[in-house]
N, C-alpha and C positions, 0 to 999 in steps of 0.2 A: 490691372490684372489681380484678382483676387487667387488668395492661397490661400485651397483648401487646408482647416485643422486635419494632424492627424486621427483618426479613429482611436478610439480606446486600444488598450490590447485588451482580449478575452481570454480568460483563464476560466477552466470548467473544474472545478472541485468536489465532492462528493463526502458523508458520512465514514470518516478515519480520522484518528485525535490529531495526527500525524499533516493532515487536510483543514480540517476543521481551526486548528490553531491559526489560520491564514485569516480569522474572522476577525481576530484580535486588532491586524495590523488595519482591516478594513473599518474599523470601527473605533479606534482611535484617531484614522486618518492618516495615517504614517505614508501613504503611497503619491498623496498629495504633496504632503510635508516633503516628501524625496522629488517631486517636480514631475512624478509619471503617469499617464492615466490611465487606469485599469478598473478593469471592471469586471470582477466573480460572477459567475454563473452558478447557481447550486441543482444537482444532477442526482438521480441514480446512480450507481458507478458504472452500470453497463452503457446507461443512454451518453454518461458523460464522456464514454470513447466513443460512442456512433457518433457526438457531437462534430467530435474532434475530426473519426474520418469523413467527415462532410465538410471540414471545411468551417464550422460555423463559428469556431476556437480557434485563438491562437497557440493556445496550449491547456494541459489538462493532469492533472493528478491522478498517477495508476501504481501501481508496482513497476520494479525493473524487468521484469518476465512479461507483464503486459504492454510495457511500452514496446516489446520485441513483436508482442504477437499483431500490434496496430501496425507496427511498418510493414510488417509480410504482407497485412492486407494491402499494403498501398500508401497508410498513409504517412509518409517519412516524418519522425522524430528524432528532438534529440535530448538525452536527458543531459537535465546541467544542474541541479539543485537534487541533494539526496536528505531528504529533509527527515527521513527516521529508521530505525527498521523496527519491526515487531518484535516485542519482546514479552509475549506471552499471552496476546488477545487472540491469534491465532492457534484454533487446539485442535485433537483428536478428544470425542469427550465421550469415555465408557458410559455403559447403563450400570446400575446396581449389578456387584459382584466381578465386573471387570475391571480389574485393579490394574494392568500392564498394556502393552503393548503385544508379550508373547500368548494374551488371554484372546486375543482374536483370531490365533489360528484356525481355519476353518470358518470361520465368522461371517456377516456381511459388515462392511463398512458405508454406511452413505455421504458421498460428496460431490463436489461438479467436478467432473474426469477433467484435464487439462487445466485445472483452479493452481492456485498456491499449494491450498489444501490437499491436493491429493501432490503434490512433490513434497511437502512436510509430511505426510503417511508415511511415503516412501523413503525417505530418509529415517528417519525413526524405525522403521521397519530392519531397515539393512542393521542398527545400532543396534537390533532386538535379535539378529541372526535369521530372521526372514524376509521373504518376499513375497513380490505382488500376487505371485500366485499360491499363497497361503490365505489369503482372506476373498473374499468374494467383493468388488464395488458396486456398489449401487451408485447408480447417477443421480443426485439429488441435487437439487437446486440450492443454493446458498440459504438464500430466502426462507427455506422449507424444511431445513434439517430440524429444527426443533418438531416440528409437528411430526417429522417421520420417526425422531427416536423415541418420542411420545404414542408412536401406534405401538411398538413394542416390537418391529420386524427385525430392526437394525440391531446391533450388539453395541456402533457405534457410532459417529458423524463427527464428521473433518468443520468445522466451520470458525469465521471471526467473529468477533466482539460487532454487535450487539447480540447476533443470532445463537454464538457457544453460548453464551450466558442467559440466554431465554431458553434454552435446551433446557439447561441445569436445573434451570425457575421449574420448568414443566418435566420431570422427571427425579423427584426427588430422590436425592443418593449415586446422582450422576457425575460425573466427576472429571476433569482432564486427566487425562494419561499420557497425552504427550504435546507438546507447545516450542510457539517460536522463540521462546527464553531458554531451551535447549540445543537449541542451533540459533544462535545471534547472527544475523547476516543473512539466514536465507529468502526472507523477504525486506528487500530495501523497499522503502518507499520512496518516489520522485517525483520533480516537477520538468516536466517532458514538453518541448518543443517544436511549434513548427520551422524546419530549416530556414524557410525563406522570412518567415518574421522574424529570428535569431540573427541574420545578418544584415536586414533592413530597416533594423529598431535595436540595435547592439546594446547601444547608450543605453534605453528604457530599461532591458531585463538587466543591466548590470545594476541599476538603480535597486530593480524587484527583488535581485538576490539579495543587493544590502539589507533591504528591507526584512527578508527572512532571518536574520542577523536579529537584527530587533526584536524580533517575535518570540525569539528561542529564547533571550535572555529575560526578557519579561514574565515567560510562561514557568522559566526555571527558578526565579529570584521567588525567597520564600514571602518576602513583602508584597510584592505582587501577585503571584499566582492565583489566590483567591479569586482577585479580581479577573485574570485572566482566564480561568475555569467558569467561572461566571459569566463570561464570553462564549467560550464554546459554550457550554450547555442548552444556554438559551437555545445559540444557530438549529442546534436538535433536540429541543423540547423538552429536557432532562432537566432535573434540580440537582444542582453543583456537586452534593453529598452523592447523585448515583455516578455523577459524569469521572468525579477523580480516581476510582478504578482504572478507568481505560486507558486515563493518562499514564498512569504505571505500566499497563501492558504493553506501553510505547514510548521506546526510546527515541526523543524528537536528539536532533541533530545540528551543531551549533558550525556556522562556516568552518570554523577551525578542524570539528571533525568530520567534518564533509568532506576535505581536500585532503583527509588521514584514509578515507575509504575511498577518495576516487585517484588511488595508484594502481597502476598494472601490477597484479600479482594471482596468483592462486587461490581458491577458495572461497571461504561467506568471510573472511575479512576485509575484502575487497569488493568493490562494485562490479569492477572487471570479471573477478573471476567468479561471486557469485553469479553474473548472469549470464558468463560460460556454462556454468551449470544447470542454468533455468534453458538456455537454448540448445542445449543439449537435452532435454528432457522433453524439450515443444517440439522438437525433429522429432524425436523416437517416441512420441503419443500421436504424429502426425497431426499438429496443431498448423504448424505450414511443415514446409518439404524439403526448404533447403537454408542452413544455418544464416545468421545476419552478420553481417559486418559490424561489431563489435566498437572499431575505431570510429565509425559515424556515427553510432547509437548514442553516444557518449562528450562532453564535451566539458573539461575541465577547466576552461581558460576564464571562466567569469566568477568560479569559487576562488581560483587561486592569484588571480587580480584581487 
């Protein structure tokens, strides 16, 4: 009787340093070296969740607000690795002369309605003493906010790294006015799971997590990081000197503080309660219709093993 090899696991990833840093351990070999076989997919971010809900992944790198909005579709995850949050790639980014937040009033703002970006608006907004219906939003594609606050319509555009900082490039005298290093926590980043390969390859992802263990500390140690920047960059066609910016806008996440954020508690210092927060916000933009179950979304038993 022959017995089939397991298949690889597929893991789909996408352009965030936070992501991107997963090249390191692929390219040193570390996932071999831990006994497990996996295998990266490199994606768009949006194609890399239609991946997912089809099935052609076993899991996939999103934020903790979009791993909610792929289960509403259907397709059930669970996050177990919280491998950063943003700490200031994601901006609000004035044109010349809009210095604040409360300088929008009346304004248009352009960004992708139900994004990050537009719950980092509104958060900001509320710490400015306004709201949503002080500013006008434009829907604007992620992808496009530079070229749109480059037409001259907008006042200002919600967007991440690489796109806020190509804005900046094409609009000289533009500027952030408000960012995720103002609120720490409200976008985690994770590595999110299909349930049924999560209990029928338990063993393998407890290996994967270790493995992110590795990567943090290599990408953190001042002796290696070069080398590890020089990893990412390449994966996205940047030379080292543009690439270590981003890694600053991103606070990657070492097991030890991964299992400090994933306690049941309130708020963006927590996994939990920031993404209380994010599903509260995808109800009431009508992203789905009716909140997630929180305790499945989430699975803290392979950081804190």
């Amino acid at each position: 009787m022959v017995v089939e090899a397991a298949q690889p696991i597929k893991i789909g990833y996408s352009d965030w340093p936070g992501w991107v840093a997963w090249q390191v351990a692929i390219e040193k070999g570390w996932f071999k070296e831990a006994g497990v076989d996996v295998k990266f997919e490199w994606f768009d971010y949006a194609a890399s969740m239609t991946a997912f809900s089809a099935g052609k992944i076993d899991a996939v790198t999103v934020t903790n607000g979009d791993a909610l909005v792929t289960a509403a579709g259907g397709a059930k995850n669970v996050m177990i690795i919280v491998t950063d949050y943003s700490n200031g790639n994601d901006m609000i980014v004035g044109k010349p002369g809009i210095k604040s937040l409360k300088d929008l009033k009346g304004k248009k703002v352009g960004l992708e309605i139900g994004l990050v970006e537009h719950l980092l608006l509104l958060n900001g907004l509320e710490k400015a003493g306004l709201n949503e219906a002080d500013v006008s939003i434009v829907n604007t594609p992620t992808n496009e906010t530079p070229q749109a606050l480059a037409s001259g319509s907008l006042a200002a555009i919600g967007a991440w790294q690489p796109n806020s900082g190509e804005a900046m490039k094409r609009v000289p005298g533009a500027k952030p006015i408000y960012t995720s290093a103002d609120e720490p926590g409200l976008i985690y980043d994770v590595l999110t799971v299909n349930p049924v390969s999560l209990s029928t390859r338990r063993a393998d992802w407890e290996k994967i997590v270790k493995v992110w263990g590795k990567v943090v500390t290599y990408i953190n140690d001042p002796k290696t990081q070069p080398d590890a920047v020089k990893i990412m960059a390449g994966r996205v066609g940047l030379k080292p000197a543009a690439y270590l910016p981003f890694l600053k806008g991103t606070r990657l996440l070492t097991l030890e503080e991964g299992k400090q954020v994933m306690v049941k508690a309130d708020g963006f210092k927590s996994l939990y309660g920031s993404t209380k927060i994010v599903d509260d916000f995808n109800v009431k933009y009508g992203i789905y219709k009716k909140p997630q179950d929180l305790d499945k979304a989430i699975d803290t038993s392979l950081v804190n093993k």
